[in-house]
TORPA-4810 file (N, C-alpha, C, O; in nm, 3 decimals):
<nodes>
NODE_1_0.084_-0.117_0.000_0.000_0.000_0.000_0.089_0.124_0.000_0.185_0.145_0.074_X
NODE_2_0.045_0.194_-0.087_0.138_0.358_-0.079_0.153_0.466_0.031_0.092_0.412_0.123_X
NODE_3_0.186_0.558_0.066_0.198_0.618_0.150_0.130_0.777_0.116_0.171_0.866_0.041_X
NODE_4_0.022_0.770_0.193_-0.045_0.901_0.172_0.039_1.064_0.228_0.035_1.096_0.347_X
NODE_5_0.091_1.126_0.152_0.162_1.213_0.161_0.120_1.344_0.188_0.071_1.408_0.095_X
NODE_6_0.132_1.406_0.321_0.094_1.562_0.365_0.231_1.611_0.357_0.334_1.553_0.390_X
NODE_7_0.210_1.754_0.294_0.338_1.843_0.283_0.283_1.991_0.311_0.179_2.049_0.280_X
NODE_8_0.430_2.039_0.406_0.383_2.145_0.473_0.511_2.224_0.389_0.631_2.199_0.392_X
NODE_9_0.443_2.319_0.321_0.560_2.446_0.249_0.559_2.591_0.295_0.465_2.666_0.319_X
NODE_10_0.671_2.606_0.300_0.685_2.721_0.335_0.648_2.839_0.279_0.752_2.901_0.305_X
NODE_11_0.553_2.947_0.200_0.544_3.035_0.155_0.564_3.181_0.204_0.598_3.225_0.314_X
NODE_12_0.537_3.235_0.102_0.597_3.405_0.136_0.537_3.483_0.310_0.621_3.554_0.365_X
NODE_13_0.419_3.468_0.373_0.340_3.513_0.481_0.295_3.374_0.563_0.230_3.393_0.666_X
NODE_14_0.323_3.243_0.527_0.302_3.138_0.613_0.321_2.986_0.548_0.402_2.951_0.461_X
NODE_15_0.248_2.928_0.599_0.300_2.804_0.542_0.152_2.719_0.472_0.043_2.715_0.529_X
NODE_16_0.171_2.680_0.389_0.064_2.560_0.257_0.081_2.451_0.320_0.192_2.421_0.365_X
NODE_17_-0.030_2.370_0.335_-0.061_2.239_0.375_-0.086_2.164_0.222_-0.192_2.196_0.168_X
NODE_18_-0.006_2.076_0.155_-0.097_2.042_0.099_-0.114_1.836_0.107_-0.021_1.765_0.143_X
NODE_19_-0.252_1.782_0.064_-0.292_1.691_0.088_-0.243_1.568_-0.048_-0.334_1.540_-0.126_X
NODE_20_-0.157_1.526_-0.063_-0.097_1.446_-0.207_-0.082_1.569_-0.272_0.007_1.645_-0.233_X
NODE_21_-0.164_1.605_-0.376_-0.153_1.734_-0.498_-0.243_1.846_-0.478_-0.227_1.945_-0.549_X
NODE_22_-0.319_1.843_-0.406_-0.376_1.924_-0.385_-0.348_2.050_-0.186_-0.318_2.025_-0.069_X
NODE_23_-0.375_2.148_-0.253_-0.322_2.307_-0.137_-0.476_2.263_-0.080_-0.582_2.228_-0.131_X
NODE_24_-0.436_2.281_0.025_-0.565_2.245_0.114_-0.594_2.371_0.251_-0.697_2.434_0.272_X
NODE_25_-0.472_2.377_0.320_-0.510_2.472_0.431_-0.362_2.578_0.447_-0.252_2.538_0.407_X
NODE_26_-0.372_2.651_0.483_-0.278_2.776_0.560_-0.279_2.814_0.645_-0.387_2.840_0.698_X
NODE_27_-0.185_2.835_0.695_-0.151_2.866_0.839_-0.015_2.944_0.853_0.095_2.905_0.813_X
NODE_28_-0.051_3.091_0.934_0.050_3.194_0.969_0.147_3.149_1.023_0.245_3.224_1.029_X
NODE_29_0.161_3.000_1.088_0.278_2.986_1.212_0.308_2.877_1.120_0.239_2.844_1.024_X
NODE_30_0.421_2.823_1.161_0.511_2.675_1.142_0.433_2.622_1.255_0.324_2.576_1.222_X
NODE_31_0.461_2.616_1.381_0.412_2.546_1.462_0.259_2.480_1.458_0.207_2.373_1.489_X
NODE_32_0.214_2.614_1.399_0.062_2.556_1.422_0.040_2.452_1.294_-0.022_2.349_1.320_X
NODE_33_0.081_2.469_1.175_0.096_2.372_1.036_0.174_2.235_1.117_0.136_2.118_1.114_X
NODE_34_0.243_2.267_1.156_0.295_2.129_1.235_0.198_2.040_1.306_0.138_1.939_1.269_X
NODE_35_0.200_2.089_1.390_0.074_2.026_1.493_-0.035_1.970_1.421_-0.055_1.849_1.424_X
NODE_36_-0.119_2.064_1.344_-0.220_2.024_1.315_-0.246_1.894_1.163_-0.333_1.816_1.123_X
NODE_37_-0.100_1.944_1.121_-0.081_1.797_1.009_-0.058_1.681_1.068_-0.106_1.576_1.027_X
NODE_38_0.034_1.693_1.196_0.035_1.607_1.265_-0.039_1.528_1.316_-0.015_1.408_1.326_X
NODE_39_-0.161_1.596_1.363_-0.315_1.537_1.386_-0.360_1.462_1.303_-0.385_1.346_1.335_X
NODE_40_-0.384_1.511_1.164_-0.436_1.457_1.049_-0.400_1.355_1.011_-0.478_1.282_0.950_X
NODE_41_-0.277_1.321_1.036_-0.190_1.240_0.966_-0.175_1.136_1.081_-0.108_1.042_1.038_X
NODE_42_-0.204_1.121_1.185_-0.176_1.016_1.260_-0.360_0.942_1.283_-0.391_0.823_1.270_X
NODE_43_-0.423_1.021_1.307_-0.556_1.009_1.264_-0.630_0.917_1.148_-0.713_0.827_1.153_X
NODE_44_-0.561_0.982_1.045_-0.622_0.912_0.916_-0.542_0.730_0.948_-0.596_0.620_0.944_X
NODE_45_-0.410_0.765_0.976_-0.360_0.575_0.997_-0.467_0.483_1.149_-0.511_0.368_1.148_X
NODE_46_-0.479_0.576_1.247_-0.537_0.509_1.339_-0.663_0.472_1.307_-0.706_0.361_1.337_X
NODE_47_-0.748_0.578_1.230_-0.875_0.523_1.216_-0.905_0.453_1.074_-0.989_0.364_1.082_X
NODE_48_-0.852_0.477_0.946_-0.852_0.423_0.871_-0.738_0.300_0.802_-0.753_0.239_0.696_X
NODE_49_-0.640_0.289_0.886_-0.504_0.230_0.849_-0.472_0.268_0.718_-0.471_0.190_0.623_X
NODE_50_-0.445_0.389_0.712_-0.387_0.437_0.552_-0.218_0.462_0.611_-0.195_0.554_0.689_X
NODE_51_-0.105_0.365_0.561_0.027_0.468_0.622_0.021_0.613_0.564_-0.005_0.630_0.445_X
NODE_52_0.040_0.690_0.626_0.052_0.845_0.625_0.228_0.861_0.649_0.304_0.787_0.711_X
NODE_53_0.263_1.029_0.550_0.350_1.059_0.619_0.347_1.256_0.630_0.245_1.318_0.599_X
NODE_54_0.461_1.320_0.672_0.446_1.465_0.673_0.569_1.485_0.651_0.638_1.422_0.731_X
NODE_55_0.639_1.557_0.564_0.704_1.613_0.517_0.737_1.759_0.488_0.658_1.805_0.405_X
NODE_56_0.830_1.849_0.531_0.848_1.961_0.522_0.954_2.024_0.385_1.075_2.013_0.366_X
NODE_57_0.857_2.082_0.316_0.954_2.125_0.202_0.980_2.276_0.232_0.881_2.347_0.248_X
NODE_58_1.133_2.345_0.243_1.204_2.460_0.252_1.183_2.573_0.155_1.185_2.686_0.203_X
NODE_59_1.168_2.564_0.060_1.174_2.599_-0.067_1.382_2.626_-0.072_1.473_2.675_-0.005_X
NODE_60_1.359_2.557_-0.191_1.504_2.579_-0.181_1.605_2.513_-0.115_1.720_2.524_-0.155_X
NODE_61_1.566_2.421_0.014_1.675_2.386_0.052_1.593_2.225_0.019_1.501_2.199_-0.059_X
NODE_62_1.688_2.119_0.135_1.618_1.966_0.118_1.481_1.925_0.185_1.474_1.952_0.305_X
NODE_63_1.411_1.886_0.150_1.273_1.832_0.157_1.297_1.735_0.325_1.346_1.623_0.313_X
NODE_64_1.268_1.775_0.440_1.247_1.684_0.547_1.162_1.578_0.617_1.103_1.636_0.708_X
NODE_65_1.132_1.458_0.616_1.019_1.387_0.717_1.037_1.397_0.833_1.132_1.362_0.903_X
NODE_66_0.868_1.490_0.874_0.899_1.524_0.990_0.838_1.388_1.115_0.868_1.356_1.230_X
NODE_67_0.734_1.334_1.002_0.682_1.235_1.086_0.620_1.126_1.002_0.575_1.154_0.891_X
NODE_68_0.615_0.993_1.054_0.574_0.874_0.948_0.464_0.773_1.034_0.515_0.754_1.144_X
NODE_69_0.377_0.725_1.027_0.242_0.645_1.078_0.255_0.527_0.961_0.250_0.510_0.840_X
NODE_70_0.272_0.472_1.062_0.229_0.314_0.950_0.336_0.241_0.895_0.314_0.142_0.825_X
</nodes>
């Protein structure tokens, strides 16, 4: 089974959530994009067993996993 992919980017006034290919939510803080993908993403494996992961892209620098379920 594949790994359902949340990515949190950094933009110009905050940070893009997005869900596989699609921009889904924004958020002014890092922290709070953190947290709350974090939720999502551990969530979707507990209740649905999908492996999930979260990943932080820099723009510009290397792409990080910040966290992996499943």
């Amino acid at each position: 089974m594949s790994r359902y992919l949340f990515t949190i980017c950094a933009e110009s006034r905050g940070w893009q959530l997005y869900e596989g290919e699609e921009g889904r939510h924004w958020f002014a803080r890092r922290d709070e994009a953190m947290e709350t993908t974090g939720i999502m993403a551990s969530r979707l494996h507990e209740f649905h067993g999908i492996p999930t992961a979260v990943v932080m892209d820099m723009a510009g620098h290397e792409t990080v996993e910040v966290s992996r379920h499943g």
